[in-house]
N, C-alpha and C positions, 0 to 999 in steps of 0.2 A: 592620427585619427582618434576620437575620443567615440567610445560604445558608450551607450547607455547602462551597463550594465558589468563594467567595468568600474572598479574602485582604485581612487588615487592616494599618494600622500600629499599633502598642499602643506604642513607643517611641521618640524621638528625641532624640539629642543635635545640636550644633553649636558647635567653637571657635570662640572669638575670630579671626579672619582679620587677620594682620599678618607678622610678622617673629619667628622663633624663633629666635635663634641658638644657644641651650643648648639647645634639643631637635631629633630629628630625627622625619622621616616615621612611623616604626612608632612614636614616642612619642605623636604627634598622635593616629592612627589609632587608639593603645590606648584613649587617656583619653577619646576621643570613644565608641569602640565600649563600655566601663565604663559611662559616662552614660548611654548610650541602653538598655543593659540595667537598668541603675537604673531610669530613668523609667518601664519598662514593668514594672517590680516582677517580674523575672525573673533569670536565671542563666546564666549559659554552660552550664550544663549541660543546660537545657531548651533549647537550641539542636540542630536535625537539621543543619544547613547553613549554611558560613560563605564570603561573599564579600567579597574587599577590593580597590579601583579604586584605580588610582594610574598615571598614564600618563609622568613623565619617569621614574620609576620602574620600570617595567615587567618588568624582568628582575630585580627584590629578591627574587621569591617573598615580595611584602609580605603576604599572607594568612598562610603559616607561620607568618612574623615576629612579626604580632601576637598569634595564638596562642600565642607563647611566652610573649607578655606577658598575656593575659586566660586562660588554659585550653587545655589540648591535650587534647581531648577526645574525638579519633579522629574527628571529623565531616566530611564532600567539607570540598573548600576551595578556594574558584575566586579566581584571580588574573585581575582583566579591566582591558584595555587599548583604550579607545575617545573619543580625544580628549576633543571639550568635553563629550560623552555619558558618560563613562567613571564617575562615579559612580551614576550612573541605570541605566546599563547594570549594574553591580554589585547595585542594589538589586532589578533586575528580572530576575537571572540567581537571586536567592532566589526572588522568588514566582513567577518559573518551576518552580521546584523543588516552591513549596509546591502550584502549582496543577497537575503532572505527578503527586502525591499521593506522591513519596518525601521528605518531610518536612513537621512541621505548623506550627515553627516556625524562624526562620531570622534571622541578622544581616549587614546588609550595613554595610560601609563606604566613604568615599571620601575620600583624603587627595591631597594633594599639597604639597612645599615648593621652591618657585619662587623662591624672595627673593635670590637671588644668580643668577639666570638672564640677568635684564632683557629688556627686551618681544621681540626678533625669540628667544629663542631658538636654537635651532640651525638658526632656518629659512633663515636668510642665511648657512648656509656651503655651498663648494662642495659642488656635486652630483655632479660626474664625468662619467660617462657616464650618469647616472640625470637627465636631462635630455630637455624638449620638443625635439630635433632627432632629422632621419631616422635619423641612430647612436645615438640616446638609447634608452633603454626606451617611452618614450612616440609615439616615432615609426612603431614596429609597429604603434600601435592606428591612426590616424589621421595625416588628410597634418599639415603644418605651419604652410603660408600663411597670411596674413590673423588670426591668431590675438594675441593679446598677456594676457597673464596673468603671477601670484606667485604662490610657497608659502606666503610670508611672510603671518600672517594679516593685520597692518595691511592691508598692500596689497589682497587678497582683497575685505575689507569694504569699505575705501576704492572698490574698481572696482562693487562691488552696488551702494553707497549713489549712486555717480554714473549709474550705470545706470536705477537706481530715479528718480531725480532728473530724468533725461530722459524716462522713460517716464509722469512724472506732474508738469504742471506746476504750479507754483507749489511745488515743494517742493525748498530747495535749502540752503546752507550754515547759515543761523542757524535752520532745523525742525532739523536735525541736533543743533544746539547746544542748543538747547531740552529735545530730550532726559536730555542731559548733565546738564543745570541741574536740573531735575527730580529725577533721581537723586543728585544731589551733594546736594540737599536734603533727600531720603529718609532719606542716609547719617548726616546728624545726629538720626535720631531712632532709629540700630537701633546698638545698645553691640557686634552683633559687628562690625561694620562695619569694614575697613581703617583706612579714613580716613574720619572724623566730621567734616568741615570743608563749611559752604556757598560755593559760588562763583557771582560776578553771570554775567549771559550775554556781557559787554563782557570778563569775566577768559578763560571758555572759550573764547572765538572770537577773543582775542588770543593764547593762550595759541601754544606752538611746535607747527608742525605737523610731526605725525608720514607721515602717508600724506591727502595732502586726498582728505575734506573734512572728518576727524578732527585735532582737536591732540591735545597731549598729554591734555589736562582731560578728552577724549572718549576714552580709553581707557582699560580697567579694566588695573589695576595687576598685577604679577606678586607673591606672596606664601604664605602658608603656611597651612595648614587645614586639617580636617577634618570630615567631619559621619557621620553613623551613625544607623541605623534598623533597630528590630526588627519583624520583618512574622510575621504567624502566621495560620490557616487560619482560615475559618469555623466550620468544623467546634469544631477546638480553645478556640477563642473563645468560644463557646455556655457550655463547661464552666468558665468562670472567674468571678469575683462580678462580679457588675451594676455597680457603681461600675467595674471593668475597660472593661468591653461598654460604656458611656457613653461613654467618652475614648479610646476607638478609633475608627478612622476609617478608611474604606473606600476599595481603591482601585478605583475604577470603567473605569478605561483603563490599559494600557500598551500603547504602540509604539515598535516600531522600526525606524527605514527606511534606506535606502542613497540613493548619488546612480544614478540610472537614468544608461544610456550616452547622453551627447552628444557629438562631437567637440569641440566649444568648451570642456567640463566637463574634456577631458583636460589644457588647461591653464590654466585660470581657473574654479576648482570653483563648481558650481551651489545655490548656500546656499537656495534658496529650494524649485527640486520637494520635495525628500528634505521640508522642512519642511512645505509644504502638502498633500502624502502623509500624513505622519503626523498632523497635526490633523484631514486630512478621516477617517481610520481611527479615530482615537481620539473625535471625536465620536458617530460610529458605534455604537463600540463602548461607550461610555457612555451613550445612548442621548439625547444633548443637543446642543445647539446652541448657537453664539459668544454668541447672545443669553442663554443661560442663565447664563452665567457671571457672578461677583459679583468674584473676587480671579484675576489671572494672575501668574503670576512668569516672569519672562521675562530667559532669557539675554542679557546687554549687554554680549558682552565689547567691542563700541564702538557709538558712538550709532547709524550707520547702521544698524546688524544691527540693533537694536531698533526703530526705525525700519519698515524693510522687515519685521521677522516681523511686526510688528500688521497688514500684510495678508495675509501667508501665514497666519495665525492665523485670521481670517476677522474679525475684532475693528473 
């Protein structure tokens, strides 16, 4: 049964994840946003609402950009910036839109190209005075003592995953590694995949360590991408051919949370409430439970975090 007031996906694309050197971001974000209008047998010009996510990015006005490449066709155009969220955020800033009722159908995208970045990023340069001490930024919200924490996400995860590790025994460096393996062996069966290559569990947990209780093998790679999805109302849904309304597919939850104030959160961020906030809302709001579920896809930028979200999950 299709509600009126329900929002579907009718289209998606997703590039190959690697390394582009002849192409840049709005090139990725076009060809992927082109696809997913293909797939959904639609046009830029049935679009009400266009959103494009890209976070090293952030100040490109990468939405414009793309429009110059797919249609300029006078429609909002929201540019969102929300870390490892920032594509989901993008897709959920349209059926915002569609389920606020000013627009019926809408394209979101999310690209990003990292392949000359390498893993820490900018997060290992100096900070200045935007630093945890009493003259820092962070020293207004809360005292300093007793605290130890990173910006750097290795580190971040690395301090969850031994946290997690203490607070539940029997789970320690090669459950970590297991995940890895898991995944790396996933990786040889999906052609967008980075890197299509299996690794034994004796390669991962030799491998160099980057932040223990991660090596290198337990960290997802820095690289280049896109994916793109067309989302459209209920309403509008109804009025397309039946063969359409089959291969749509409904989205039953969207959330999105923040980290709630801790002290300790001001300098070693809390990965885990914001996430069991939002599965406990989103099963709510879907009207299901962990048990219901048949397929999760689950953010791994290192083993740990995957790891620990299978119990913020409720999984």
């Amino acid at each position: 049964m299709i509600d009126d007031d329900s929002v579907w996906v009718l289209g998606t694309h997703m590039t190959k994840f690697g390394r582009y050197p002849d192409h840049d971001a709005v090139d990725l974000a076009s060809t992927s946003a082109i696809a997913a209008l293909q797939d959904g047998g639609v046009t830029i010009h049935d679009m009400d609402v266009f959103a494009a996510g890209t976070l090293f990015q952030a100040s490109s006005g990468m939405a414009q950009q793309v429009q110059k490449q797919i249609g300029q066709t006078g429609i909002p155009a929201y540019n969102v910036s929300n870390a490892c969220a920032t594509g989901a955020t993008a897709l959920r800033t349209v059926m915002l839109s569609i389920k606020a009722g000013e627009a019926d159908m809408g394209l979101a995208v999310g690209v990003e190209q990292m392949g000359k970045m390498g893993l820490l990023g900018g997060a290992g340069s100096k900070k200045e005075a935007k630093v945890f001490a009493p003259s820092g930024r962070y020293g207004a919200v809360t005292g300093t003592d007793g605290y130890i924490g990173t910006a750097g996400m290795p580190g971040v995860f690395a301090q969850a995953g031994m946290g997690y590790a203490y607070e539940n025994d029997g789970v320690g460096f090669e459950q970590f590694a297991k995940v890895a393996y898991k995944n790396h062996l996933h990786s040889t069966l999906n052609p967008l995949a980075q890197y299509q290559k299996e690794f034994s569990l004796d390669e991962i947990m030799g491998a160099p360590v980057m932040s223990y209780p991660n090596t290198l093998l337990m960290c997802c790679p820095t690289g280049d991408g896109a994916a793109a999805a067309v989302l459209v109302s209920g309403e509008r849904l109804k009025s397309m051919p039946k063969k359409v309304q089959k291969r749509a597919v409904k989205i039953s939850a969207s959330v999105l949370t923040s980290d709630p104030w801790t002290s300790s959160a001001q300098v070693q961020p809390d990965v885990n409430t914001l996430t069991r906030n939002a599965a406990a809302q989103a099963y709510e709001q879907a009207g299901v439970g962990p048990d219901d579920l048949d397929l999760v896809e689950l953010h791994d930028c290192f083993a740990t975090a995957e790891l620990i979200h299978y119990d913020n999950l409720g999984l």
